[in-house]
C-alpha positions as CSV (number, residue, x, y, z in Angstrom):
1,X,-5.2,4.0,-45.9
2,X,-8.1,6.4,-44.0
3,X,-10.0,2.8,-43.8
4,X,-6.6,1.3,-41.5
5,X,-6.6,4.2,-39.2
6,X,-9.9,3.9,-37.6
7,X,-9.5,0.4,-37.1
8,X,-5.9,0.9,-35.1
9,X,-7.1,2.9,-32.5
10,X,-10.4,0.4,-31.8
11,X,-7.4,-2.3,-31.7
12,X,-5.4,-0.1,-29.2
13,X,-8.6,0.1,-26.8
14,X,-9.2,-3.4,-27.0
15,X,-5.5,-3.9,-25.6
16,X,-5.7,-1.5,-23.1
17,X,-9.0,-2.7,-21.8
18,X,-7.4,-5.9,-21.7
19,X,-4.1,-4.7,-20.1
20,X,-6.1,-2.8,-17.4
21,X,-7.9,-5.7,-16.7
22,X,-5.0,-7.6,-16.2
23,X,-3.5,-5.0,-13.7
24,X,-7.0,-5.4,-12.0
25,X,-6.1,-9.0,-11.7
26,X,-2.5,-8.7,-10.9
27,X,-3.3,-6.0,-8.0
28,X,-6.0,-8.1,-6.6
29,X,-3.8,-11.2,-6.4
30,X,-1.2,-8.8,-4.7
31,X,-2.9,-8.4,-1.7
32,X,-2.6,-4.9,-1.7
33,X,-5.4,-2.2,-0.2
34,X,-4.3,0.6,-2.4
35,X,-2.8,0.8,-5.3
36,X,-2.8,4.7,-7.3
37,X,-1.4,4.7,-11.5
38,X,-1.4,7.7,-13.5
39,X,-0.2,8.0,-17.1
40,X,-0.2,10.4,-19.6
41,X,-3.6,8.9,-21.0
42,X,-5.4,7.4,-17.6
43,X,-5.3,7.5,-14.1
44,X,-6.8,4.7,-11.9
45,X,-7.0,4.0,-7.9
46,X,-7.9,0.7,-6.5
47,X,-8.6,0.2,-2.8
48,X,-10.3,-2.5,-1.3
49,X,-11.3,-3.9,1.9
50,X,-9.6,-7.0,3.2
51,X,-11.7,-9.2,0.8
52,X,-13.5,-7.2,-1.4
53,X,-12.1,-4.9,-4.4
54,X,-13.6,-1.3,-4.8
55,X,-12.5,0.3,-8.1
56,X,-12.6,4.2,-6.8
57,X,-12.2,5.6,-10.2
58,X,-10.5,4.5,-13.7
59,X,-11.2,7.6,-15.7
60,X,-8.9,9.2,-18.7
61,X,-6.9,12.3,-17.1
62,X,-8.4,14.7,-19.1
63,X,-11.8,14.9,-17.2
64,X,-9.9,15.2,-13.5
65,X,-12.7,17.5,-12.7
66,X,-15.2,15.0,-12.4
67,X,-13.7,12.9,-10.0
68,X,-13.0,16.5,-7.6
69,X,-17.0,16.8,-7.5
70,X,-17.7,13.5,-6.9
71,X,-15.3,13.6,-3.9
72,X,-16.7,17.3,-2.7
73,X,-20.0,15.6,-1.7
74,X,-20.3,16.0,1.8
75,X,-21.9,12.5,3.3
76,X,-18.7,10.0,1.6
77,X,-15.8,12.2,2.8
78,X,-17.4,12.7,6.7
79,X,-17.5,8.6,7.2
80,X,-14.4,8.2,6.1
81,X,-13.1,11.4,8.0
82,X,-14.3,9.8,11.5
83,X,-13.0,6.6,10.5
84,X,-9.8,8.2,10.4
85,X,-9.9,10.1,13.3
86,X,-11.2,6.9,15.3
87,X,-7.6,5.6,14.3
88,X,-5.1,7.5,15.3
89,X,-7.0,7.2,19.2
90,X,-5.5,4.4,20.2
91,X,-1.9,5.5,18.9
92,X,-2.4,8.7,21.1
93,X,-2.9,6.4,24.2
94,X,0.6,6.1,24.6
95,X,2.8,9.0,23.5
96,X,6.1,7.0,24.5
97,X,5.5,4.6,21.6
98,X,6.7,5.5,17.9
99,X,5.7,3.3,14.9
100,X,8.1,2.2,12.6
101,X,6.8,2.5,9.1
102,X,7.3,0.3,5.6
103,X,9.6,3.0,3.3
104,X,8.2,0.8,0.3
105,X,5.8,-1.7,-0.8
106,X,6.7,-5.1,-0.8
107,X,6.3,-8.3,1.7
108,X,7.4,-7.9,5.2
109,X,9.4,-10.9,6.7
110,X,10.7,-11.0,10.4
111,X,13.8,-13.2,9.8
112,X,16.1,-13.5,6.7
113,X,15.6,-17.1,6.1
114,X,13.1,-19.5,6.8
115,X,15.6,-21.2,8.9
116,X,16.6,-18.5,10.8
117,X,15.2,-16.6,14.0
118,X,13.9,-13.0,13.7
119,X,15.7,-10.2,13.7
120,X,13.8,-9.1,17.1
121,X,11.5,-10.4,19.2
122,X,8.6,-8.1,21.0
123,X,10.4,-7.4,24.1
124,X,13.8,-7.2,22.4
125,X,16.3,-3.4,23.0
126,X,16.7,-2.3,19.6
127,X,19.3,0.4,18.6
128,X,18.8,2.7,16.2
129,X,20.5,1.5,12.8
130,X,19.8,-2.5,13.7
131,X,18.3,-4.3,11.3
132,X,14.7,-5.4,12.6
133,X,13.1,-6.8,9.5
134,X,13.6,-7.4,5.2
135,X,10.9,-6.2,2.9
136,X,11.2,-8.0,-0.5
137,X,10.2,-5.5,-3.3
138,X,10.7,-6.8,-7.2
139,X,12.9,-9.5,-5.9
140,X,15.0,-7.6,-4.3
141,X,15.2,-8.2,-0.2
142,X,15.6,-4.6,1.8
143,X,16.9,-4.4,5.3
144,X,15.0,-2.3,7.5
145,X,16.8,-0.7,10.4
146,X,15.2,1.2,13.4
147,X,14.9,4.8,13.2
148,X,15.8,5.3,16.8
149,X,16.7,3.4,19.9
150,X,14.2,1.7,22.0
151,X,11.9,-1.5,23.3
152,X,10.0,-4.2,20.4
153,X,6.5,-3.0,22.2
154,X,3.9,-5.3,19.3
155,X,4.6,-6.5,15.9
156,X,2.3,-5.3,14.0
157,X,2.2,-7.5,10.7
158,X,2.5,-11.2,10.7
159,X,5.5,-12.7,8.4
160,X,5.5,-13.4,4.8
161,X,2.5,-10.6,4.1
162,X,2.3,-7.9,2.4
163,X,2.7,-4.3,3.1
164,X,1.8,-1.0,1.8
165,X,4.1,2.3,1.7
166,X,4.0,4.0,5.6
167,X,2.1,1.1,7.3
168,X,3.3,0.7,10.6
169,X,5.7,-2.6,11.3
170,X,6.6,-2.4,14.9
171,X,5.9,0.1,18.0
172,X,9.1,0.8,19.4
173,X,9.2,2.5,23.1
């Protein structure tokens, strides 16, 4: 019996090697820039640039402290701090205009059939409540209504894509 126990948790490994590669796969197919999974025995973050894929860290969760040291160093976390702060600039420009944000993940669509118009149009008076676009998540289609009154300013993502949790969808004026 000792000679069957070492061998099951080698198997185990195996699988979940395999299983995480697999979720590499799946998350890469996706489309999706970000993607953060803890469990009780690993935690992993993916992001990537629009066509690349940048494993961040895949590390068991007992040695978090690791990954907190890497992170400290000073050079990595500036460039992507003045990225960030870039960003928002534009936004600022215009304090009139609010983004409406994705509550979920899923795949943004405009209309709620292929043969159908979109729910509004850049341009369009929008009231808050309306329905201004569906976000399919697990096969399940949401309706996403405007968080306050206003004016379609810019769409910001194109039909039938993906979308991440709090990207912006639409400025509304």
């Amino acid at each position: 019996m000792s000679k069957e126990s070492p061998k099951s948790p080698k198997k185990d490994a195996a699988m979940k090697a395999k299983e995480l590669q697999e979720l590499l796969d799946f998350i890469a197919k996706s489309g999706l820039n970000k993607v953060n999974i803890e469990t009780e025995e690993f935690k992993i973050s993916v992001q990537r640039e629009p066509n690349t894929r940048q494993i961040v860290s895949a590390l068991p969760a007992a040695p978090a402290p690791a990954p907190l040291a890497a992170a400290a160093t000073p050079a990595p976390v500036a460039a992507p701090a003045a990225v960030l702060a870039a960003a928002p600039a534009p936004a600022a420009a215009s304090a009139s205009q609010t983004a409406l944000k994705s509550p979920m993940i899923g795949t943004f669509y405009r209309s709620s059939g292929p043969d159908t118009g979109p729910f509004v149009q850049v341009g369009d008076m929008v009231e808050a409540g309306q329905v201004i676009c569906i976000i399919e998540a697990m096969k399940l289609f949401n309706e996403i209504e405007a968080e306050q009154s206003g004016r379609i300013v810019k769409a910001l993502v194109e039909n039938a894509t993906p979308v991440e949790f709090d990207q912006p969808l639409f400025l509304i004026e």
